[in-house]
ZAPA-204840 format. One record per residue (C-alpha): x, y, z; residue in one letter. Coordinates in steps of 0.25 Angstrom, whole numbers, padded with zeros to 4 digits, always signed. Layout:
BEGIN
XYZA ...
This chain:
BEGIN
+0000+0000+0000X +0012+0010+0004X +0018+0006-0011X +0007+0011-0018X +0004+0024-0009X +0018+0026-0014X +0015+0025-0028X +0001+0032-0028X +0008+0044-0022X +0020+0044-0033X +0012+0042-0042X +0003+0056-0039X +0015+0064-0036X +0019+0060-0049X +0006+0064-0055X +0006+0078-0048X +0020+0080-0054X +0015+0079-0067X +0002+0088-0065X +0012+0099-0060X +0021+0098-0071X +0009+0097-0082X +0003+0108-0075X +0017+0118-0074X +0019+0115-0089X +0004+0120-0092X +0007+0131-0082X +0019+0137-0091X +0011+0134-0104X +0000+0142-0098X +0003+0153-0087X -0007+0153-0072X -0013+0166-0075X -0010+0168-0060X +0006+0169-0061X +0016+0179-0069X +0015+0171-0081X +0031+0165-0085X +0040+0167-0097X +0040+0159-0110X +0050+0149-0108X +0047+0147-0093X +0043+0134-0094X +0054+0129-0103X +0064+0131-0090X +0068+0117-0083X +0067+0120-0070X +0052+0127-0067X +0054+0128-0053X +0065+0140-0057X +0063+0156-0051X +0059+0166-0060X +0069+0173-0063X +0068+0189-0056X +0072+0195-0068X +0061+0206-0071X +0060+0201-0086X +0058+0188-0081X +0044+0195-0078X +0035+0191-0090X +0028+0201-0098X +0012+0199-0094X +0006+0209-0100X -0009+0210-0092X -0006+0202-0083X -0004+0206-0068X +0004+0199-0056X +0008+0203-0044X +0019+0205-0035X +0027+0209-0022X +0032+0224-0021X +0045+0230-0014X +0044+0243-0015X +0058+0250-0011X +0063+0238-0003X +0048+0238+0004X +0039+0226+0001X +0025+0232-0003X +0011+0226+0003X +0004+0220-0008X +0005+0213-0021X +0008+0223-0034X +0000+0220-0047X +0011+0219-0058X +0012+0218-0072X +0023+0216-0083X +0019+0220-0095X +0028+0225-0108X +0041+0220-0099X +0038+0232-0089X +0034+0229-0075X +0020+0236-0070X +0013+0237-0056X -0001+0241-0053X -0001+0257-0052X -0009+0256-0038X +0002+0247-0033X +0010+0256-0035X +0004+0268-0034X +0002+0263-0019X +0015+0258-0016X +0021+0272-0019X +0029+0266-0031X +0022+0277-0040X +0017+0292-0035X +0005+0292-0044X -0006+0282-0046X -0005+0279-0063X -0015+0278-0071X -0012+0262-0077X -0015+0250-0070X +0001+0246-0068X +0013+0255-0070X +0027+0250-0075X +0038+0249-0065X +0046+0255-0075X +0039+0269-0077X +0038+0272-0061X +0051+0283-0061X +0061+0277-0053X +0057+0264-0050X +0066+0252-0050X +0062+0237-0050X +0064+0222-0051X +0054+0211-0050X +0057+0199-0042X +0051+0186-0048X +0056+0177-0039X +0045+0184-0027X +0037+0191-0037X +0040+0204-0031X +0044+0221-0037X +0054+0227-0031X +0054+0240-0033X +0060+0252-0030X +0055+0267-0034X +0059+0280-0026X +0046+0282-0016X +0038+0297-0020X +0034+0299-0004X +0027+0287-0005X +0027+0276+0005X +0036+0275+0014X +0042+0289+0008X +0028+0295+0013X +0031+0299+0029X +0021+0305+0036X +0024+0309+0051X +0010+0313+0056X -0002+0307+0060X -0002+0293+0068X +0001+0279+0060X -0012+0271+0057X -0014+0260+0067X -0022+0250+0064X -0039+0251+0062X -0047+0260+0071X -0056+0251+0077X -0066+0260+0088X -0079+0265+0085X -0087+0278+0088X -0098+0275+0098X -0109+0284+0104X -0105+0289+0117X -0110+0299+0129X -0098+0306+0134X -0100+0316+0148X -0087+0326+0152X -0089+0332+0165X -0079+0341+0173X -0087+0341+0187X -0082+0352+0199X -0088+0354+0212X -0082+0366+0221X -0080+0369+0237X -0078+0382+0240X -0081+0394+0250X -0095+0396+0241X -0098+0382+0242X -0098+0369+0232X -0101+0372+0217X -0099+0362+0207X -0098+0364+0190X -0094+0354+0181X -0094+0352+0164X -0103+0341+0158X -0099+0339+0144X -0107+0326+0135X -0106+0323+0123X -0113+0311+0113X -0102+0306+0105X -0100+0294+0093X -0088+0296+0085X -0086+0309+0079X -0099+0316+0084X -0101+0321+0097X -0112+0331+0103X -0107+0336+0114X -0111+0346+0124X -0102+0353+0140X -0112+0358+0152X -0105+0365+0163X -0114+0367+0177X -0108+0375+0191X -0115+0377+0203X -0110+0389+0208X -0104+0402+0200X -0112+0415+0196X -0125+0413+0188X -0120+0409+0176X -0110+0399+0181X -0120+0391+0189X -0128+0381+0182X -0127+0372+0169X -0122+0378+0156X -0121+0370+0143X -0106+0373+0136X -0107+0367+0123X -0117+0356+0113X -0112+0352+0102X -0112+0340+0090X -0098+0339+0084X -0096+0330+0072X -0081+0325+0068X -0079+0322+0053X -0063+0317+0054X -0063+0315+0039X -0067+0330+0036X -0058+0333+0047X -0070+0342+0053X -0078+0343+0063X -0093+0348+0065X -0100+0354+0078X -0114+0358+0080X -0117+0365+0093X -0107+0373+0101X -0094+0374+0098X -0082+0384+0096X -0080+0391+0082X -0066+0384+0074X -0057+0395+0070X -0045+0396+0068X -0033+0401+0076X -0033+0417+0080X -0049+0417+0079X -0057+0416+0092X -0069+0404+0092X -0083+0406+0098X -0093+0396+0104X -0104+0394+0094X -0118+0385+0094X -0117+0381+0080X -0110+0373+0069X -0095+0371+0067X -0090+0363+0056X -0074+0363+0056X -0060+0355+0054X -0056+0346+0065X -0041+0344+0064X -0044+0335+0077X -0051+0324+0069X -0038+0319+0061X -0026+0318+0071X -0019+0311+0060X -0020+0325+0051X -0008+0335+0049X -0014+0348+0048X -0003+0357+0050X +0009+0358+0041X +0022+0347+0042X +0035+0347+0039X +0037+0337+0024X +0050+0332+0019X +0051+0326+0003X +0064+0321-0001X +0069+0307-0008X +0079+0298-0005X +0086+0289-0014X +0090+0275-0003X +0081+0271+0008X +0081+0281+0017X +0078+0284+0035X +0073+0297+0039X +0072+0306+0051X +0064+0317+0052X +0068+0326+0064X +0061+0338+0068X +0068+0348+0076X +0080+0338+0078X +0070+0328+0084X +0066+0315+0074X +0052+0312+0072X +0052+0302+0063X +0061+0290+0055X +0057+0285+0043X +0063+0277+0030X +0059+0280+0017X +0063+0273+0003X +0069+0281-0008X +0062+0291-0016X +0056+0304-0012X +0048+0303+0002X +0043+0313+0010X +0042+0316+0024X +0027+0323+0029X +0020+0327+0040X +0033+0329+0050X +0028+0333+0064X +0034+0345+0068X +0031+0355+0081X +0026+0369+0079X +0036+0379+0075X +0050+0380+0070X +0057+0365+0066X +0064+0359+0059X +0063+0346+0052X +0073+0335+0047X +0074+0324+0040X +0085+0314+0041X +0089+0307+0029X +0096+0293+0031X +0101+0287+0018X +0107+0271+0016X +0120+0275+0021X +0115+0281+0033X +0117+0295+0029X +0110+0306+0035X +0104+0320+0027X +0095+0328+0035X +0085+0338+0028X +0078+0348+0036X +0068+0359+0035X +0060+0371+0044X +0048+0370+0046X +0037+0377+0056X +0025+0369+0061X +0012+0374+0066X -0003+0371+0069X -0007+0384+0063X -0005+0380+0049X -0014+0369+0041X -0005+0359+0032X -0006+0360+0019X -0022+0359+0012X -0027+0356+0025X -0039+0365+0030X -0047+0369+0042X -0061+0377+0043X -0072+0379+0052X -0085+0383+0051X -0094+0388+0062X -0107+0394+0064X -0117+0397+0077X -0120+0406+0088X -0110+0411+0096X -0110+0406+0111X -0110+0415+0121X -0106+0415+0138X -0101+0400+0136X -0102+0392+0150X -0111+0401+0156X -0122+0402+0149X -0127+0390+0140X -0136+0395+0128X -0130+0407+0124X -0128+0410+0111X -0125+0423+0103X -0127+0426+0086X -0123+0416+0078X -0109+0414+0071X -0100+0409+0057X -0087+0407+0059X -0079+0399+0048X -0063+0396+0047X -0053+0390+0036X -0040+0386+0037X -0030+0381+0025X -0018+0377+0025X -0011+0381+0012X +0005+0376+0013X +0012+0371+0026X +0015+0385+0029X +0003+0393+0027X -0011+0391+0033X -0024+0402+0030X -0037+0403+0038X -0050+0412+0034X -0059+0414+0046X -0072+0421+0047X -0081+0424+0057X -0095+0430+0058X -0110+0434+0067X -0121+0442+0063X -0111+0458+0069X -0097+0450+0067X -0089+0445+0053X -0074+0442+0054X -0065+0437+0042X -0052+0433+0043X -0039+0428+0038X -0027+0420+0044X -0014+0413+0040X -0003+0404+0046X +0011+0404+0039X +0023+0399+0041X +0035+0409+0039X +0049+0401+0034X +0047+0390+0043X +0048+0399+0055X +0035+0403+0061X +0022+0405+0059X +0014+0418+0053X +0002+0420+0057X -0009+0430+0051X -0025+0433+0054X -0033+0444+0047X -0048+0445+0053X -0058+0457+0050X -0072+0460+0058X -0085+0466+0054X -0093+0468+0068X -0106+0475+0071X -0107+0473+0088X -0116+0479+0097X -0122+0485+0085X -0112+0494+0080X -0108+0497+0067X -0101+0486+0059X -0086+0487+0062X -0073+0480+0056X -0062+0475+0065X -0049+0466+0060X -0038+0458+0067X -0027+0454+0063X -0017+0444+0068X -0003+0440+0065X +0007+0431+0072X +0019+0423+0070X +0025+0412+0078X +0037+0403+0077X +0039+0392+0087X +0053+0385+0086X +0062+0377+0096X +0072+0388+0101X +0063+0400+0099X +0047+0403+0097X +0042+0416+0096X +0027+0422+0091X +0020+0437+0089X +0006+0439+0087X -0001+0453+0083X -0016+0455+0083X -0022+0468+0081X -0036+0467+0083X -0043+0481+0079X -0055+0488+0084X -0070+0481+0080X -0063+0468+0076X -0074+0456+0080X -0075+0443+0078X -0087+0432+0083X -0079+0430+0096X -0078+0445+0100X -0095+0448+0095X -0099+0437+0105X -0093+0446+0116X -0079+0440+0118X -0067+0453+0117X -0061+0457+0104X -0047+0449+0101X -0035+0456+0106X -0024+0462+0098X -0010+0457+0103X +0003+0457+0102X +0011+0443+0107X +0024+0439+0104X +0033+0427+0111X +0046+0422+0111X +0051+0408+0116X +0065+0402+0117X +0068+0387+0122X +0080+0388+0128X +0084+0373+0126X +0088+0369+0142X +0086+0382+0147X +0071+0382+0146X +0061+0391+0137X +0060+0407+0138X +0046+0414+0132X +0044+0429+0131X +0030+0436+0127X +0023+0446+0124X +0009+0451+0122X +0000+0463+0120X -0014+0461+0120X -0026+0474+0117X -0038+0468+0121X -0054+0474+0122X -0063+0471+0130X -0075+0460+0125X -0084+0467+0118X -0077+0480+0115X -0073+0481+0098X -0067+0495+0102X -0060+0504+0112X -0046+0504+0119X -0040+0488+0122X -0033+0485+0135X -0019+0481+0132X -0012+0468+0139X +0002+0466+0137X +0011+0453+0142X +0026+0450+0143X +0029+0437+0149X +0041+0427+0148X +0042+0414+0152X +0054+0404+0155X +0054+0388+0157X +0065+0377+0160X +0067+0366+0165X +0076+0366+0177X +0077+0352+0179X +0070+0339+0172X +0058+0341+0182X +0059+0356+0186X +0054+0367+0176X +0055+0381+0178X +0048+0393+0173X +0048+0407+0174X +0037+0419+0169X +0037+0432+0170X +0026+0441+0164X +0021+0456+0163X +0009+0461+0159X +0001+0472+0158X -0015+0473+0156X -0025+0482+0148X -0028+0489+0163X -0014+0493+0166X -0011+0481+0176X +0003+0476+0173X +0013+0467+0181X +0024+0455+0182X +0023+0441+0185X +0033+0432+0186X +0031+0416+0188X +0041+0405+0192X +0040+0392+0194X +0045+0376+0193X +0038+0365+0191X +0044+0352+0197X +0041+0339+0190X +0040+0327+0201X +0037+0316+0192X +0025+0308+0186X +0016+0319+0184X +0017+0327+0197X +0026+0340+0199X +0029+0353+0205X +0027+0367+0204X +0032+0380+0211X +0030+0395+0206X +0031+0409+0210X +0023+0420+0204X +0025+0434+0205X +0013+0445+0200X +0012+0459+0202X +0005+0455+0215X +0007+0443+0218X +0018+0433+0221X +0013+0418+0222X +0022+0404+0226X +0014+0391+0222X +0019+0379+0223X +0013+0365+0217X +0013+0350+0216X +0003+0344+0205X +0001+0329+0200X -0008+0327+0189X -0015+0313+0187X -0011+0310+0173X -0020+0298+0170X -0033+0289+0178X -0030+0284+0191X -0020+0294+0195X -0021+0306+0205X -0015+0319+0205X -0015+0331+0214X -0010+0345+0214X -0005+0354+0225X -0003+0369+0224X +0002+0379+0234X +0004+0395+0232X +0007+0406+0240X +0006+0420+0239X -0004+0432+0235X -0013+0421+0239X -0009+0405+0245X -0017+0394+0238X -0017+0381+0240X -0023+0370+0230X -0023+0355+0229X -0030+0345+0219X -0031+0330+0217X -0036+0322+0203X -0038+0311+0200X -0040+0303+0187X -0049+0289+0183X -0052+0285+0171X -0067+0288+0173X -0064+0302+0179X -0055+0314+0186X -0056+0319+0199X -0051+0333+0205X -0050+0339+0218X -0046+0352+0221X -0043+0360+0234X -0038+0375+0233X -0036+0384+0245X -0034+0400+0241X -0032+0412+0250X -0040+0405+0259X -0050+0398+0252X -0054+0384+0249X -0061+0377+0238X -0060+0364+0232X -0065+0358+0222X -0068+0342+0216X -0071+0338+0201X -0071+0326+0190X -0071+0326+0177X -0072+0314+0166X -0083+0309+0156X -0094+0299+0155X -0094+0290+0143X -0105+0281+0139X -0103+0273+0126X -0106+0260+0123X -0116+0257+0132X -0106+0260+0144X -0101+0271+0154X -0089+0277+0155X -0082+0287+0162X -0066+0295+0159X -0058+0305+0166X -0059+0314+0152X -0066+0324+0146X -0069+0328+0131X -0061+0314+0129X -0061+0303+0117X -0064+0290+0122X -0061+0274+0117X -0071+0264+0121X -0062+0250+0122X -0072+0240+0121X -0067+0225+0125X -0078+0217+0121X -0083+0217+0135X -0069+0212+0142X -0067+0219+0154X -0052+0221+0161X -0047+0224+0148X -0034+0231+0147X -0035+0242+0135X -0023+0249+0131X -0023+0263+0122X -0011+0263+0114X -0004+0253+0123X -0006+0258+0134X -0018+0254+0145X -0029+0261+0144X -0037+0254+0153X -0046+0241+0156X -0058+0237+0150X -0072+0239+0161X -0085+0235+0161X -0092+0230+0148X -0075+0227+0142X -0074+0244+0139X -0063+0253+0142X -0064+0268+0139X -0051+0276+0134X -0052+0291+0135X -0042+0301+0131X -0043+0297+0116X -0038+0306+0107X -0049+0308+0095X -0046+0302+0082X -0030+0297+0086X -0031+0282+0084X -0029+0277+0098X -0024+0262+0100X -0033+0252+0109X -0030+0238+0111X -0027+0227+0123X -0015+0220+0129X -0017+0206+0124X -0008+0199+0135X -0017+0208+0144X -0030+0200+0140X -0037+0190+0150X -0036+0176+0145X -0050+0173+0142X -0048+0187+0131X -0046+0188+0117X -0042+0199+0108X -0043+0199+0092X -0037+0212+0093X -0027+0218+0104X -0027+0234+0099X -0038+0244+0091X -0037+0260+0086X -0047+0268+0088X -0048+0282+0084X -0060+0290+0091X -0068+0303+0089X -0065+0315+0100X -0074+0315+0110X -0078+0301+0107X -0080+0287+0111X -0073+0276+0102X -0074+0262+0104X -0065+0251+0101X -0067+0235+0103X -0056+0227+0106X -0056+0213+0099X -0057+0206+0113X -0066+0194+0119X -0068+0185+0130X -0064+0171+0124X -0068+0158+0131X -0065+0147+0122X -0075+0136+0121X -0071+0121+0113X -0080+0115+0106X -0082+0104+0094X -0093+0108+0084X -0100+0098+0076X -0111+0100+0065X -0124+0093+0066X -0120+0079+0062X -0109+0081+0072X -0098+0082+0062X -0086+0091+0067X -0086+0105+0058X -0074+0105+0052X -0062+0117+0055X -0063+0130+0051X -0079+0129+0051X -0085+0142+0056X -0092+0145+0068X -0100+0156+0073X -0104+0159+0087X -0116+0167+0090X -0120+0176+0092X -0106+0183+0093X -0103+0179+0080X -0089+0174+0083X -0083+0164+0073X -0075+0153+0075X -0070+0141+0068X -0071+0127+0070X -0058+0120+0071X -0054+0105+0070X -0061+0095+0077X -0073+0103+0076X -0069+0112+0088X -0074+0126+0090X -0067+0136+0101X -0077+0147+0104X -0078+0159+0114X -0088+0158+0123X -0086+0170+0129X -0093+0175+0118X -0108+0167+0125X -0110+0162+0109X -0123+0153+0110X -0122+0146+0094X -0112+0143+0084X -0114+0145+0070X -0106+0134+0061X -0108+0139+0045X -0106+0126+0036X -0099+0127+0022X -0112+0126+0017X -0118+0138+0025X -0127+0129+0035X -0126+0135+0049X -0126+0126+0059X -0129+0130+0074X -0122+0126+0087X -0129+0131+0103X -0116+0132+0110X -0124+0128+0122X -0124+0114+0115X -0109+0112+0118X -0108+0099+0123X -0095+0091+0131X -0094+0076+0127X -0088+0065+0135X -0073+0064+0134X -0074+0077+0126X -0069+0090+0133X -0073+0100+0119X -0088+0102+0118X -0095+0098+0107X -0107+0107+0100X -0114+0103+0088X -0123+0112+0079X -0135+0112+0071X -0139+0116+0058X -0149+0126+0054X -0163+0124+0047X -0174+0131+0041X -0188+0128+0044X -0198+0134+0030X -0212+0137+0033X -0222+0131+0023X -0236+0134+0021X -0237+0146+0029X -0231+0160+0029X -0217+0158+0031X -0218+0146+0017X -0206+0149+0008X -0214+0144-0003X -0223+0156-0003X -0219+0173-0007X -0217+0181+0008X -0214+0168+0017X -0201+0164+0023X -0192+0154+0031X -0187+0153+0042X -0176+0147+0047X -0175+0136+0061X -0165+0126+0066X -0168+0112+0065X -0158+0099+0063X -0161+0084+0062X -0153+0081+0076X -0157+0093+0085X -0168+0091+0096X -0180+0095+0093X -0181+0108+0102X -0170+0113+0092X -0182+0111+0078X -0186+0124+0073X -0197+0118+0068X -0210+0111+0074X -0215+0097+0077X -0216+0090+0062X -0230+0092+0058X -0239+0079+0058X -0244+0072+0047X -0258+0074+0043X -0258+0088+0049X -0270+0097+0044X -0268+0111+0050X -0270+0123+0042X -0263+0123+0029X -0258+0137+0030X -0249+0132+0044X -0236+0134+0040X -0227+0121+0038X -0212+0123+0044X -0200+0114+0039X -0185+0113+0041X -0174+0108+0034X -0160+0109+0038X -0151+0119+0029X -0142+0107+0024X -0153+0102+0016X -0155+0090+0024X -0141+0084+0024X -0143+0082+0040X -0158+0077+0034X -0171+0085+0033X -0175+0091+0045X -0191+0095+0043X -0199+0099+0055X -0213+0105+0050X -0224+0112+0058X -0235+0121+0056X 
């Protein structure tokens, strides 16, 4: 028997040789349309197991026909297959490859592009690994594309926007010789995502009429668009204007920019650098002699964008590094500031409503109405305008205003604004007020001057509703940091000022001179030194002087000791504070002074993650008060109560699938652990920065899985964002499943559980794991043929000698309704469906006791039958009633 399994097995290797050789003759005499098709005499070669040779002309000319290869790109191997072509004996890739890969600068026109016409390029084709090596001079493409700003994308953002009821309070209550008062600030707010209405209440207890009672601050709907970068509010809300002009509160509309919305977007203007190298290059990029960035770039132009630098004077380098370890360093000037717009980018506002009038006193009261309106543009990376305007029903004010930068050494700055008022019913006057300043910040020296001459009858919408005309001034400042031996500032202002209400008529003169010194003695001891004169618009004038030291002690707490002299004063204080930093700390603060009057003051905080708390004692010239408060916020969201220290705060609801004792970190760092319900609330969010949350895996509790261990969430200001973590209680359960002829499923069959709708797969042996920590009650198994069939989980069942339960399942039926209303033989009747097997008990039929033979009810009754879904294969299963 062995001698002629032998021969048997020879003889069909010798068969299966010949197939493969009739088949590899045919294969040459007529190419696989899938493979490069071969050259003419390939199959006359003795030995067909050979390489190909990596010659490019060894590369047949298929003209038509596409196939696909590997790209290494400048010594980098691309993602992705490219789409080639050989074709009149050039070599071709697909445009859009190449377009993306950066190997062309502009998209063309054909389907492929030959290698040959791309300027600069140089490449070989390998045949033995199918792959393009090739290598052109990148055009700021790629990895010759360096951008320095904005934060690395992280992954997928993962949380949601979810409705929620945010309360801030700041609550006071006062002892003092007049007796016990207390005020506080209620602020709510409705929120979900990017839209909020939002609304402040103050109350007090005691003060002058006015003081005491409720008063409403603010209501307000806001809507956030971060893809038009603007932002709408409907209610009350201060006018957007620009820099120099002076905002009102209004009860109204205002649509405007938000910069805030995109903390990933550069508004103001940043250092480039374009060059080229010819090797494979490093770079440094220095600012102000300190590196913020290294970076290799491949050769070809590249370009350098987007360089952080600080406001004012700096200078920028860059740090070329060729093969050989040689260095060139390029440099440049350059002045930065938030004044100015980059390039194209615009800002505008638009806002329209009735002026508000005695804010926090009075809750209702409301003036004429008001348009105001704004645009800003900027038009090079040195030069930003704005065109305001501004009017009520006795005011109109128009202006003009722009930021330039002057040889990369400071800032100009210009505002042109002209009035046309009729107040208190007077004739219609004209006033104007012009503005110009310059400023240049640096690292040695700063300096800055302002002149604003504001002439007589000038209004604008903030001086009609009763608030005093701007002031003309005369400011100017020098600063010089000293390196070790501290900072000196000198300044001077003269300000002419009238009274509110007053267009005209003589204005009271104030003028300032002050300097100012600061060093650091020691690595924990800083001293400063002031010294001032001025002299008011009644003719009042005098000296102060001001030294003190401030002692660090370490952690948060430190010292301070200072001695002030006036014109009739001289005071000593002395102090020691400690500030809680964070929850479950406490700090305290202790102050002493003696002098033109001794004081006494003394404070304790202290932080939780629900709330802060405040105490506060003060003795002065004899008298006492003291005082107790908390602040915090109450969140409902999701069905559940929360509570934080903050106020105004963006928040990150961590939900853990219902785990408690979770520990949750925020940017690998714990944040805190998950309570009642499995959720944890993260306050302090910054809006729309993408904030890591995720979980310790080694810190997870045995009977806990996680399908994923971090997620990124990004929430709207103001906000409640939540984000689920992948995790779940797992008890594992063993079991073997069987079908209804108790036949084991075989592996790899697919199981439902119900009704969490988890799946699973049957392994060998028929044996299932399931969690039953989920509390499933039925398994769903799906035949091939799409039969469901059904399993109770309450069925397991533990056989002698057999430690893994066994549980079989049942398959479905249909039971059709004939004769009656539900017949399917008739328009407007319908099935329905029942379970019923051959082998199950009875209390598991769908259907009735079979109807008796001979049975002469009423004809119209309707007949019920049931079939199983296999068509009988486990035999015809008919129950019929009426």
């Amino acid at each position: 028997m062995k001698s002629r399994a032998k021969t048997a097995l020879r003889a069909a290797v010798g068969l299966a040789t010949l197939a493969v050789a009739l088949h590899s003759s045919q294969a040459f005499a007529a190419p696989d349309p899938m493979v490069l098709p071969q050259d003419a005499d390939r199959g006359a070669r003795d030995d067909p197991f050979a390489l190909p040779d990596t010659e490019l002309a060894r590369v047949p000319d298929t003209t038509g026909y596409t196939f696909f290869a590997e790209v290494v790109l400048n010594g980098e191997r691309l993602t992705g297959i490219a789409p080639l072509r050989r074709t009149g004996g050039k070599l071709a890739i697909q445009s859009a490859f190449a377009f993306s890969a950066g190997i062309v600068r502009v998209l063309p026109p054909q389907d492929f592009i030959d290698l040959d016409t791309i300027t600069g390029a140089k490449y070989e084709f390998d045949t033995n690994s199918y792959t393009l090596i090739i290598r052109v001079p990148l055009h700021s493409t790629g990895a010759n594309m360096v951008s320095l700003s904005g934060r690395p994308e992280r992954g997928r953002q993962s949380g949601s926007d979810i409705a929620a009821l945010i309360v801030d309070y700041d609550l006071s209550m006062q002892v003092d010789q007049t007796g016990v008062a207390a005020s506080g600030l209620v602020a709510p707010r409705l929120a979900k995502g990017n839209v909020s209405l939002d609304s402040a209440w103050r109350f007090a207890t005691s003060g002058d009429r006015l003081d005491r009672g409720v008063t409403r601050l603010d209501t307000a709907l806001t809507v956030r668009n971060p893809d038009a970068v603007a932002s709408t509010t409907v209610g009350d809300f201060i006018t957007q204007t620009p820099a120099g002009s002076r905002a009102v509160r209004m009860l109204g509309l205002r649509f405007g920019t938000d910069f805030s919305l995109r903390p990933d977007l550069v508004t103001q203007p940043l250092p480039d650098f374009v060059d080229s190298v010819a090797v494979p290059t490093g770079l440094d990029v220095l600012v102000n002699d300190r590196r913020v960035a290294n970076v290799d770039i491949q050769p070809g132009e590249f370009t350098v964008r987007n360089i952080p630098v600080p406001v004012g004077r700096s200078e920028v380098g860059l740090v070329v590094r060729d093969a050989l370890g040689r260095e060139v360093v390029r440099t440049i000037q350059f002045y930065g500031s938030r004044d100015l717009l980059a390039p194209g980018l615009s800002e505008g506002a638009f806002n329209i409503g009735a002026i508000r009038r005695r804010y926090g006193l009075v809750s209702n009261d409301y003036g004429p109405v008001a348009i105001s309106a704004m645009l800003r543009k900027g038009f090079s990376p040195h030069f930003t305008a704005t065109v305001m305007g501004e009017a009520t029903e006795t005011v109109m004010n128009l202006g003009a205003a722009g930021d330039a930068v002057i040889g990369n050494l400071g800032i100009l700055s210009a505002t042109l604004r002209a009035s046309r008022a009729n107040l208190h019913d007077s004739d219609t006057l004209s006033g104007a007020m012009i503005q110009v300043g310059f400023q240049s910040v640096g690292p040695d020296v700063s300096y800055s001057i302002e002149y604003r001459d504001v002439t007589a009858h000038y209004a604008d919408v903030a001086s009609a509703n009763g608030d005093a005309q701007p002031p003309s001034l005369l400011a100017a400042n020098i600063s010089f940091d000293l390196k070790e031996f501290g900072r000196l500032r000198f300044a001077a202002v003269e300000q002419k000022q009238r009274e509110a209400g007053e267009f005209a008529g003589p204005r009271r003169t104030t003028r300032l001179v002050s300097a100012n010194y600061r060093r650091e003695l020691h690595r924990k001891v800083d001293l400063s030194l002031d010294a001032s004169y001025r002299r008011d618009g009644f003719g009042r004038s005098g000296f102060t002087i001001l030294a003190g030291l401030s002692i660090s002690l370490g952690g948060s707490r430190f010292g301070q000791v200072s001695y002030s002299r006036g014109q009739d004063e001289d005071y000593v204080q002395a102090g020691l504070y400690a500030p809680e930093t964070g929850p479950g700390e406490t700090g305290y603060s202790v102050t002493a002074g003696t002098g033109t009057v001794d004081r006494l003051a003394m404070s304790v905080s202290h932080q939780e993650q629900w709330t802060r708390l405040e105490a506060q004692g003060e003795v002065v010239g004899g008298s006492a008060a003291a005082r107790v408060g908390m602040r915090g916020s109450v969140i409902a969201a999701d069905g559940q109560i929360f509570a934080s220290r903050g106020m105004g705060d963006t928040y990150i609801l961590v939900d853990s699938g219902g785990i408690e004792d979770i520990e949750i970190e925020r940017e690998n760092r714990v944040a805190g652990r998950t309570g009642s319900g499995g959720r944890l609330l993260i306050d302090e969010v910054p809006g729309y920065n993408t904030i890591k949350v995720g979980i310790n895996p080694a810190e997870l509790p045995p009977d806990v899985i996680a399908s994923s261990v971090e997620e990124y969430v990004a929430a709207a200001p103001r906000s409640v964002s939540r984000v689920r973590l992948g995790l779940t209680h797992h008890v594992p359960e063993i079991m073997r499943l069987s079908d209804p002829q108790r036949g084991l499923f075989p592996a790899g069959t697919q199981v439902v559980a119900m009704p969490s709708g988890t799946e699973y797969l049957v392994g060998y042996d028929g044996e299932l794991e399931i969690n039953l920590a989920l509390r499933d009650t039925e398994l769903e198994i799906r035949e091939p043929s799409g039969s469901i069939c059904r399993a109770d989980l309450v069925d397991r069942d533990v056989k002698e000698g057999s430690a893994v339960p066994e549980l079989r399942c049942y398959m479905r039926s249909r039971t059709y309704v004939v004769g009656g209303p539900g017949d399917i033989r008739h328009p407007g009747r319908s099935a329905r469906k029942a379970l019923s097997t051959p082998d199950r008990p009875a209390s598991r039929q769908s259907a009735n006791a079979p109807r008796p033979a001979g049975d002469t009810q009423d004809a119209a009754a309707p007949w019920r039958f049931s079939e199983s879904e296999l068509g009988g294969v486990y035999g015809p299963v008919c129950t019929e009633s009426r």
